[in-house]
C-alpha positions in Angstrom: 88.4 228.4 84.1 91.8 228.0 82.7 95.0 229.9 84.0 97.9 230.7 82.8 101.3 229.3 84.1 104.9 229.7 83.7 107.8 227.0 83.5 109.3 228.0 87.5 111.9 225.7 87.4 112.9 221.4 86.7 114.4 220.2 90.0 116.0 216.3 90.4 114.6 214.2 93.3 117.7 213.3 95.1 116.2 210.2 96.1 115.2 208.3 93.1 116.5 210.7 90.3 113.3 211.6 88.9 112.6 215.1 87.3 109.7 216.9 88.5 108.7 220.1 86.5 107.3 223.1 88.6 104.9 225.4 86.7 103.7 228.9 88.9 100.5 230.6 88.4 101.3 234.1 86.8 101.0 236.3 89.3 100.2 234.3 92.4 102.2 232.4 94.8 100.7 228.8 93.3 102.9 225.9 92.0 101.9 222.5 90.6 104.7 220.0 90.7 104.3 217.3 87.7 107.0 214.3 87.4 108.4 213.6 83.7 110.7 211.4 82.2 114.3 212.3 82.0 114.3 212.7 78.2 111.7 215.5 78.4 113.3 217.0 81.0 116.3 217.3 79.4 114.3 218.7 76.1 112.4 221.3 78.2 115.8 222.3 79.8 118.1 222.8 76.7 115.5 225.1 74.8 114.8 226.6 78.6 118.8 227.3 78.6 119.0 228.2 74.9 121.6 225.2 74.4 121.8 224.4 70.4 122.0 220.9 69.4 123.6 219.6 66.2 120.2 218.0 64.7 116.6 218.4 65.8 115.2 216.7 68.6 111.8 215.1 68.7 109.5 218.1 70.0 111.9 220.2 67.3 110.7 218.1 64.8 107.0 217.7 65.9 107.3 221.9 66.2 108.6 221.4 62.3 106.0 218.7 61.0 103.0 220.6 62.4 104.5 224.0 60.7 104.9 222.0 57.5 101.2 221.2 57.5 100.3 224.4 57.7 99.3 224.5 61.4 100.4 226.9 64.1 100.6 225.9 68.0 98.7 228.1 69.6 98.9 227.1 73.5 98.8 223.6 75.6 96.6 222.9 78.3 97.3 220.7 81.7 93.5 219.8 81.6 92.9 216.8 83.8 94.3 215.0 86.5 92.8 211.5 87.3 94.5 208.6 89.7 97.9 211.2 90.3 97.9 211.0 86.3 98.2 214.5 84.4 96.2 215.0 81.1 97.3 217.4 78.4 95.9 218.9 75.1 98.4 221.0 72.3 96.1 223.6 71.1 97.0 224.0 67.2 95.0 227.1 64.7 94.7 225.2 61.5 92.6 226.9 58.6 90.7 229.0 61.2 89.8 225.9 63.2 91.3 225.3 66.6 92.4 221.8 67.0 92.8 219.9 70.3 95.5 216.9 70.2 95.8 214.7 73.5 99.4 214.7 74.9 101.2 213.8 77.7 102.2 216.6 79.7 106.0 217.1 79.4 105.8 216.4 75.8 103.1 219.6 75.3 105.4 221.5 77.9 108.8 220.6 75.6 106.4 222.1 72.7 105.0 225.3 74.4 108.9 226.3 74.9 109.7 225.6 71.6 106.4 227.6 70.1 107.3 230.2 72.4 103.4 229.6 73.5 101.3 230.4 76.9 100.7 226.8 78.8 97.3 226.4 80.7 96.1 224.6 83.8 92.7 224.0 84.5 91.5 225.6 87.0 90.3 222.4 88.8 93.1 220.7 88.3 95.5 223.5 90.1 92.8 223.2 93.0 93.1 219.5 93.3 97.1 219.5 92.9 98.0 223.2 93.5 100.6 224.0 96.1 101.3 227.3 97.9 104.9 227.0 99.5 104.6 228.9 103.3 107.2 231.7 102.6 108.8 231.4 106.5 109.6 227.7 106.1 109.3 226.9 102.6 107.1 223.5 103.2 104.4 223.2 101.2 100.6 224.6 102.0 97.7 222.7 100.0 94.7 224.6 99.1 91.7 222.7 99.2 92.2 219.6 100.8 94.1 220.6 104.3 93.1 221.7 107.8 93.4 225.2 108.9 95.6 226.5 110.8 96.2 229.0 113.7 96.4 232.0 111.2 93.8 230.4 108.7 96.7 228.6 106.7 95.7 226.0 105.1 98.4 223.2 106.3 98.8 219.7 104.8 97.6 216.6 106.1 99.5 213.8 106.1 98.4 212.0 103.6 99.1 215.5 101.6 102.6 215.2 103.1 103.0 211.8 101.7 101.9 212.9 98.0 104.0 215.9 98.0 107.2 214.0 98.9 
């Protein structure tokens, strides 16, 4: 099962600097946090802001090369997650064929906003790395691998905690 996310926001870690982009599950209350390098953050963010740039930048050009070869982006899928590691796929039509192309995932997220294309997360993947932020304190609640609490919340443990931060 795949399902269908939106680009929530790109936030800075004040700590270290590094960019972390936050997709949401249309729909539902579920985020999944994945950290990218500052160059795709910054590509993500000026076509997310509708800054123009005097010549193209690299997912502008990919965009261009695979348009020029007659294929079409069709979507991108977040579609694994091994040792804290995400896995991605650009989905292109080509000649009434779909075509899968391994990607990381910032650089299939810089696409998708440049193809104006849905993005995907596997459904397994948003189970093992999925976040639901408790709306009274904003910390974050992990489905699937947390104790329950008084109210049957899920809450973190603190390994959880750890991985989150």
């Amino acid at each position: 099962m795949i399902v269908e996310m939106t680009i929530d926001s790109i936030r800075v870690s004040l700590m270290n600097y590094q960019r972390v982009v936050i997709l949401k599950e249309k729909g539902a209350e579920r985020f999944l946090p994945i950290w990218i390098g500052p160059a795709e953050a910054d590509a993500i963010a000026v076509k997310l802001q509708d800054v123009s740039v005097p010549r193209p930048l690299t997912h502008d050009l990919l965009r261009s090369v695979i348009a020029s070869l007659g294929a079409a982006v069709n979507s991108i899928i977040v579609c694994d997650l091994q040792n804290d590691t995400f896995y991605a796929k650009v989905i292109l039509d080509l000649d009434g064929k779909r075509v899968e192309v391994d990607s990381r995932p910032s650089d299939a997220i810089a696409l998708a906003v440049r193809a104006k294309v849905p993005i995907f997360v596997e459904g397994h993947v948003l189970d093992k790395a999925g976040i639901i932020l408790d709306k009274e304190t904003g910390e974050p609640i992990a489905p699937g691998q947390a104790q329950t609490g008084e109210a049957g919340e899920k809450k973190p443990d603190e390994e959880e905690i750890r991985r989150l931060s």
